[in-house]
C-alpha positions in Angstrom: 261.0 96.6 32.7 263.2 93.9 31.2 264.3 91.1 34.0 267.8 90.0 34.6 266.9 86.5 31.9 266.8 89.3 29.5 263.7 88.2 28.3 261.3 92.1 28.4 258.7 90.8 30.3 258.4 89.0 33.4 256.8 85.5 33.7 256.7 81.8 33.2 259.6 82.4 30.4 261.5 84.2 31.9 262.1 82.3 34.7 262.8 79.0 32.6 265.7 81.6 30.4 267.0 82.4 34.1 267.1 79.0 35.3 269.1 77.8 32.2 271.3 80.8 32.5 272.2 79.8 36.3 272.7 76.8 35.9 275.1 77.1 32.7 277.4 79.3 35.1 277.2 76.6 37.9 277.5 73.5 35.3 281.1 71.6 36.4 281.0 70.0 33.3 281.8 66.3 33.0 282.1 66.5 37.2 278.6 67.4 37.6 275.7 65.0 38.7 273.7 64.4 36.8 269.9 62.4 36.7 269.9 58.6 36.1 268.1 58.8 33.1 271.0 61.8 31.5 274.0 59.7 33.4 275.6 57.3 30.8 275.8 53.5 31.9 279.5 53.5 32.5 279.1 56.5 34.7 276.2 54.3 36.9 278.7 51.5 37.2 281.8 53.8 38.0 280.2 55.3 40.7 279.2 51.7 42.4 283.2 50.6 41.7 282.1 47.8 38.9 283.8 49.4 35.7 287.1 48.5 37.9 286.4 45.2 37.8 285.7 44.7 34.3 288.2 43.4 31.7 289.2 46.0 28.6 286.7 46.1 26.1 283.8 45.0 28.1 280.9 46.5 27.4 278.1 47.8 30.2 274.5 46.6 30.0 272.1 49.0 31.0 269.8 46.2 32.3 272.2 45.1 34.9 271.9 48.2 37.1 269.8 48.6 39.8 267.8 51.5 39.6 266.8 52.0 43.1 264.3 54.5 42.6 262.4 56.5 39.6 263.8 60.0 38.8 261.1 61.5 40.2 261.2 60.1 43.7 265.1 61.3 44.0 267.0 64.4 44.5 270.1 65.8 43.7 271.8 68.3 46.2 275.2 70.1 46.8 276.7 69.2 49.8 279.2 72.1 49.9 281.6 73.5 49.0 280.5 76.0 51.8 279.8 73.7 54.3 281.8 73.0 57.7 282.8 69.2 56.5 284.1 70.4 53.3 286.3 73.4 54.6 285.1 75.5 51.4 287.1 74.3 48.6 285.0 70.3 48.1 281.3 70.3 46.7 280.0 66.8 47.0 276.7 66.3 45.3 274.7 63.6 46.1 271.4 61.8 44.9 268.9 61.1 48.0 266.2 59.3 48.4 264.3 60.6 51.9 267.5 60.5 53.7 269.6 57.9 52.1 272.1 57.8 50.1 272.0 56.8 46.2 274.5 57.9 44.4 278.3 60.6 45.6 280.1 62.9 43.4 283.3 65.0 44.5 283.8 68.1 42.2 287.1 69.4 42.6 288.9 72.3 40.9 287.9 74.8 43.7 291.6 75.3 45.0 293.7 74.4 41.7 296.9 75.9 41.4 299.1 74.3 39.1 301.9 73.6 41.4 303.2 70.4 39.2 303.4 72.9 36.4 305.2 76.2 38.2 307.7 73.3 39.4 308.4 72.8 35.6 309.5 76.7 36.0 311.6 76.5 38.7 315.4 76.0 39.5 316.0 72.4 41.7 316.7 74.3 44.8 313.8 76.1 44.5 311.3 73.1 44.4 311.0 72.5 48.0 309.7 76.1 48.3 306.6 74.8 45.5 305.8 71.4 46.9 305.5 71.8 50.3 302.7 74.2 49.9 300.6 71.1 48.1 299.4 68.9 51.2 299.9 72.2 53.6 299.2 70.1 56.9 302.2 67.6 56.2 304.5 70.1 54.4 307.8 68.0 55.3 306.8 64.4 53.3 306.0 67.0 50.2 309.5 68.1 50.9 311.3 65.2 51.4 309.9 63.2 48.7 310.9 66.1 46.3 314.3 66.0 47.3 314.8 62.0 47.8 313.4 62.2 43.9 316.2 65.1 43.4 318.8 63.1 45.3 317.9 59.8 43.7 318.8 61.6 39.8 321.8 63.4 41.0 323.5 60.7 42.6 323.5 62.3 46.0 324.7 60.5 49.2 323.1 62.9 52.0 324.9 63.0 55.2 323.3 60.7 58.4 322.9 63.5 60.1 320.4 64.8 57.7 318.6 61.8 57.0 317.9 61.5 60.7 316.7 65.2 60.8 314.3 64.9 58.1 312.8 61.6 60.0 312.5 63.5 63.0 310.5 66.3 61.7 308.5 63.7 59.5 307.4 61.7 62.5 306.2 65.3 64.7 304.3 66.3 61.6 302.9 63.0 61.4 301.7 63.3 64.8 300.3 67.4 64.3 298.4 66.4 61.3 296.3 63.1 63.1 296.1 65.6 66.1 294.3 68.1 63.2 292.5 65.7 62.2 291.3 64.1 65.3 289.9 68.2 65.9 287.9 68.5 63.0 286.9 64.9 62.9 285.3 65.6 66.5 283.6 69.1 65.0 282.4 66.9 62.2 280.9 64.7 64.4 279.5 67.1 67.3 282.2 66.5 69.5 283.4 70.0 69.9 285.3 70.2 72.3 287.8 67.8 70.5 288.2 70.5 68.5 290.4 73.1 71.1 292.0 69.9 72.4 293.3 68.9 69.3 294.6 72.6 68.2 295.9 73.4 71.5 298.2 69.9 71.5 299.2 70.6 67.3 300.5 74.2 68.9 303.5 72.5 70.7 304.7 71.2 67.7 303.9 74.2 65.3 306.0 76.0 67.8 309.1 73.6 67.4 308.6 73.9 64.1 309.0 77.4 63.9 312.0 77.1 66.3 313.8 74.4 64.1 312.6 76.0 60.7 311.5 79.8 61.4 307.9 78.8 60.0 305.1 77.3 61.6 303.7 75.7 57.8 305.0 75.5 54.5 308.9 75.2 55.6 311.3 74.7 52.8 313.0 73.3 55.9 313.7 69.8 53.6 316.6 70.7 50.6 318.5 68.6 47.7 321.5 67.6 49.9 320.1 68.3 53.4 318.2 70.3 55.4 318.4 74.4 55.6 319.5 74.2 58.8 321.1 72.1 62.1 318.8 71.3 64.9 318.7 74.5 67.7 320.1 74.2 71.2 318.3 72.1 73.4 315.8 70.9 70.8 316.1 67.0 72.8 314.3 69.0 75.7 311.9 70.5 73.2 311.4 66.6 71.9 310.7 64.7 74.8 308.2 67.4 76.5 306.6 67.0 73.7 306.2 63.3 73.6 306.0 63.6 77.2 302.6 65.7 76.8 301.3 64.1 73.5 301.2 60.6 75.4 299.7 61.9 78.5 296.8 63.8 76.4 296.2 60.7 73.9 295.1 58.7 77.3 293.1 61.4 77.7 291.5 61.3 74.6 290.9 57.6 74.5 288.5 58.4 77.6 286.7 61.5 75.8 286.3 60.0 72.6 287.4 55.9 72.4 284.7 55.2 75.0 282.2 57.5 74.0 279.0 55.5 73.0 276.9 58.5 70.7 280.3 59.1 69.0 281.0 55.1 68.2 277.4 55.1 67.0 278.2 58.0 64.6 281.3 55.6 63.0 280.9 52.0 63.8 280.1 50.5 60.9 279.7 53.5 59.1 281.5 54.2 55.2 282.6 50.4 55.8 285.1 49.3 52.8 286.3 45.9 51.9 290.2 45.3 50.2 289.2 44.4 47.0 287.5 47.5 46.8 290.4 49.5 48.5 292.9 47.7 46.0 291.2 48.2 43.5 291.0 52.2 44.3 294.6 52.2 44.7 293.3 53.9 48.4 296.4 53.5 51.0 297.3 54.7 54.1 294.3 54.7 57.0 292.1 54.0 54.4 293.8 50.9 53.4 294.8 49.4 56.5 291.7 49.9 57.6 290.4 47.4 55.4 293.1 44.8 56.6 295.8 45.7 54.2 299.1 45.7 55.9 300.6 48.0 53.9 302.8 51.0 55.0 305.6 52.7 52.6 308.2 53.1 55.5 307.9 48.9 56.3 307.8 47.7 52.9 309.7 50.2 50.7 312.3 51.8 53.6 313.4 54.9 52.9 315.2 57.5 55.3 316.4 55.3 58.1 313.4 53.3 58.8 314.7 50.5 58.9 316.8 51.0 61.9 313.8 51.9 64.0 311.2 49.8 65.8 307.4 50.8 65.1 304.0 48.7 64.5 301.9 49.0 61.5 298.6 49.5 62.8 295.7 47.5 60.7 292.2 47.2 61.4 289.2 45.1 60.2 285.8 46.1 59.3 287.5 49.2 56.9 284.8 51.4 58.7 284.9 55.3 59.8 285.4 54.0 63.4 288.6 51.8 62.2 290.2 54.5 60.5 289.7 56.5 63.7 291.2 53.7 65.8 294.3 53.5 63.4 295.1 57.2 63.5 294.9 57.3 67.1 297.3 54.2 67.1 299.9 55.7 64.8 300.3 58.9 66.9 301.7 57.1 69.6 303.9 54.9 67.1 305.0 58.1 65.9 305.7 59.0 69.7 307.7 55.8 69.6 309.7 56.7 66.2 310.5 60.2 67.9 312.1 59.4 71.0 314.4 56.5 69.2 315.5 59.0 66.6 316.3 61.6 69.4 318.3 59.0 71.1 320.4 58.1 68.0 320.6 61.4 66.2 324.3 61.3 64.5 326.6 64.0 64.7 328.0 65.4 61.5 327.1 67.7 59.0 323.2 68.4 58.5 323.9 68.7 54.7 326.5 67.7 52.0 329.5 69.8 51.4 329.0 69.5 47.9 329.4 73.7 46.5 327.7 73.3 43.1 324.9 71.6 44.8 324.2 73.2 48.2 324.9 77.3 48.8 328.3 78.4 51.0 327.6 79.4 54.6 326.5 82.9 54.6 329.8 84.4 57.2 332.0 82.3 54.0 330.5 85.2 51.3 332.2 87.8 53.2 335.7 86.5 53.3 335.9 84.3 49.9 335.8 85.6 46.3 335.1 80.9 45.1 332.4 81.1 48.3 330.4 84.3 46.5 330.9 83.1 43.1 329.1 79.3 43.9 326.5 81.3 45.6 325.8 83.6 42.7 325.8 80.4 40.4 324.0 78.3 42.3 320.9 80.8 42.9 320.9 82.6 39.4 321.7 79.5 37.5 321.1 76.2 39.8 322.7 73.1 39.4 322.4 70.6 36.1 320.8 67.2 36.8 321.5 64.5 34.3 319.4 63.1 32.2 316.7 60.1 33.6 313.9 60.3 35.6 312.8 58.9 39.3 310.6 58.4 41.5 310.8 57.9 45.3 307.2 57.4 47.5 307.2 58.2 51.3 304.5 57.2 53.6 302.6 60.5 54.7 299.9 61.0 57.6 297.2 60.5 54.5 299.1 57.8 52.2 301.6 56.8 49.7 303.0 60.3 48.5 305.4 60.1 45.6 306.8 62.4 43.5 308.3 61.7 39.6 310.7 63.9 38.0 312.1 63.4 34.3 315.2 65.8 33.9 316.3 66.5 30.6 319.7 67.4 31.7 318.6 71.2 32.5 318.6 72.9 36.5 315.1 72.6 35.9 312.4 69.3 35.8 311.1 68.7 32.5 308.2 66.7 33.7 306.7 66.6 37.7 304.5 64.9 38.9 302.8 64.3 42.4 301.3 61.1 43.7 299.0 62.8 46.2 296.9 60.2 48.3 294.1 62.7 49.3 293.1 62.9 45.4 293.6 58.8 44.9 291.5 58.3 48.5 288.9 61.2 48.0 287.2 58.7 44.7 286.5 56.0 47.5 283.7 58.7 49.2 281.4 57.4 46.4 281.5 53.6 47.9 281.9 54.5 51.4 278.5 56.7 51.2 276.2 54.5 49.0 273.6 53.3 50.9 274.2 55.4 54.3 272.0 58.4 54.9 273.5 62.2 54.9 275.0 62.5 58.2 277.2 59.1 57.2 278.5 61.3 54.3 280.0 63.6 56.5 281.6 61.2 58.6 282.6 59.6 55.4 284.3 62.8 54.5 285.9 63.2 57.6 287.7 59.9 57.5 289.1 60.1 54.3 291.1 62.7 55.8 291.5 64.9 52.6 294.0 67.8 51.9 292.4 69.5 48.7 295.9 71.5 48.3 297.0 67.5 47.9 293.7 66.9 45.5 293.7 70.1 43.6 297.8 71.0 43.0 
């Protein structure tokens, strides 16, 4: 009887020819793990952050590392990419020793979908339908940095109307994706029943959402010019219960979790960075504030109207799990903050420019005008030309800097886009945050990076 190796026979050979066959079809190439004595020096030294510290040209010396322990004392194991922490689509593999931590490796690719690439494919107008499917708990900053890049080449003056609009629904999903995280963070950690708080609390805004855009996720709410649509009837009401409840609950929570000593244990001092490190990275958001860094996109690069609101950067100190927990907690209620001052001065006017070529007629306006029907039919079968250049525009999303580059070759459609996504920049700093901690640190680890892989793997 011939065994699966393909060998005829059964035995010690086969089993080697089976063993090499599995793990060919496993192998992630260049992202796989593997031994110290196979790993190449520059590898060793990436891994523990030096190689970013070296000038160009420098070369490694194999002697310098510290081998902590012999091959043969260490392992190497998959943490994922079925595993709770990892939500199916990240495989971490990590080198133990006992129970600590040597070496971490993400291995992404499991959720890749070539979103920069179809964007290259589509009409202008259509790219808000592409991007905000990429970081799919924060779909409005994928939008709106699309479109500010979009605006930004075409010269585009978008009404105040809009531009208040798009902070508004910026600052709620700010607030539902730390409310999503704060959840999982707590299942993570053992605190389940963070985990129907969290949801239940993220379901009054899904359900504004869905009243203001007709989707609870992945919108195309955010357009070149505008937005698709004005604000409902008594959205204000909507807003300030809301806020109302989200401040109540977040008192709440600072008694369930805040005070709770086995949870503090699980994250004080725990995946603790330093800025250099963080800098050095190019981490932001959480991550880098948590290290000290005062550094916030909407504060120091103002886009939107920003700068006409009053909010606190929060920043921490020790750059630990607990600190980035501390800081998202913080920045919900600054986002409260931000929420009911942009209710309070939301503009009348139009909630998108009356530009034809650039934004489609009103749908009643089809009917009754020949010039109405013909823009439409233009605008959606052909799209509008953007001249030639390129831009780039970064907003401040619930994970980090997000930016988005377009070069325009003077067609209706990009010829280059890219997406700065700050879950794949943040997700390399799991490596220094776990060295050194033991297994259930790398979870936590995990956690507070606070990674999208739609964000990591577009």
């Amino acid at each position: 009887m011939t065994d699966r190796a393909g060998t005829g026979q059964r035995g010690a050979g086969g089993a080697v020819a089976l063993n090499d066959l599995l793990k060919a079809k496993t192998s992630e190439g260049a992202q796989e793990m593997l031994a110290r004595n196979e790993s190449t020096v520059r590898e060793l030294r990436s891994e523990a952050g030096g190689v970013l510290r070296l000038p160009e040209g420098v070369d490694l010396d194999a002697e310098d590392l510290n081998y902590e322990a012999p091959d043969d004392e260490t392992m190497i194991l998959n943490l994922g990419p079925s595993h709770p922490s990892t939500h199916g689509v990240l495989r971490v593999m990590v080198e133990i020793r006992g129970e600590q931590v040597l070496r971490t490796k993400p291995v992404i690719g499991y959720l890749h979908t070539g979103m920069e690439k179809t964007g290259e494919e589509l009409m202008y107008q259509q790219g808000s339908t592409n991007v905000t499917r990429m970081d799919y708990l924060s779909p409005f900053f994928n939008e709106v940095a699309y479109c500010l890049s979009v605006e930004k080449l075409t010269g585009t003056e978008v009404p105040e109307r809009a531009v208040w609009i798009r902070m508004l629904m910026c600052e709620l999903n700010r607030i539902s994706s730390h409310l999503l995280w704060l959840a999982t963070n707590g299942a993570d950690l053992g605190a389940l029943n963070m985990l129907v708080y969290g949801w239940r609390e993220r379901e009054l805004l899904l359900t504004f959402f869905e009243k203001v855009t007709g989707l609870r996720m992945n919108h195309n709410y955010i357009r070149p010019g505008g937005v698709a649509a004005d604000l409902p009837d008594g959205w204000r009401d909507d807003v300030e219960a809301i806020c109302e409840t989200v401040s109540r609950r977040m008192d709440e929570y600072d008694n369930l979790l805040t005070g709770q000593p086995i949870l503090q244990a699980r994250m004080d001092g725990v995946g603790a960075l330093d800025a250099t490190t963080a800098v050095g990275l190019g981490l932001t958001g959480p991550l880098l504030r948590s290290t000290g860094v005062s550094y916030d996109v909407r504060r120091d690069f103002p886009y939107l109207a920003y700068d006409e609101v009053d909010f606190d950067v929060i920043v921490g100190t020790g750059g630990d799990c607990w600190d980035r927990f501390a800081i998202r907690m913080n920045e919900i209620r600054e986002s409260v903050k931000i929420v009911r001052q942009v209710a309070q001065a939301m503009p009348r006017g139009d909630y998108r420019v009356q530009d034809k070529k650039l934004t489609p007629p009103p749908r009643n306006r089809i009917d009754e005008s020949m010039e109405a029907l013909i823009h439409h039919f233009k605008l959606y079968t052909e799209g509008f030309r953007v001249a030639p250049g390129d831009a780039y525009v970064p907003v401040e999303s619930p994970r980090g800097e997000l930016g988005c580059y377009i070069v325009s070759d003077g067609t209706s459609r990009p010829y280059r886009l890219h997406v700065r996504g700050p879950s794949f920049t943040n997700l390399q700093a799991l490596a220094p945050m776990a060295r050194g901690g033991f297994i259930p640190d790398v979870i936590a680890c995990i956690s507070s990076i606070d990674p999208v892989l739609g964000d990591v793997d577009r």
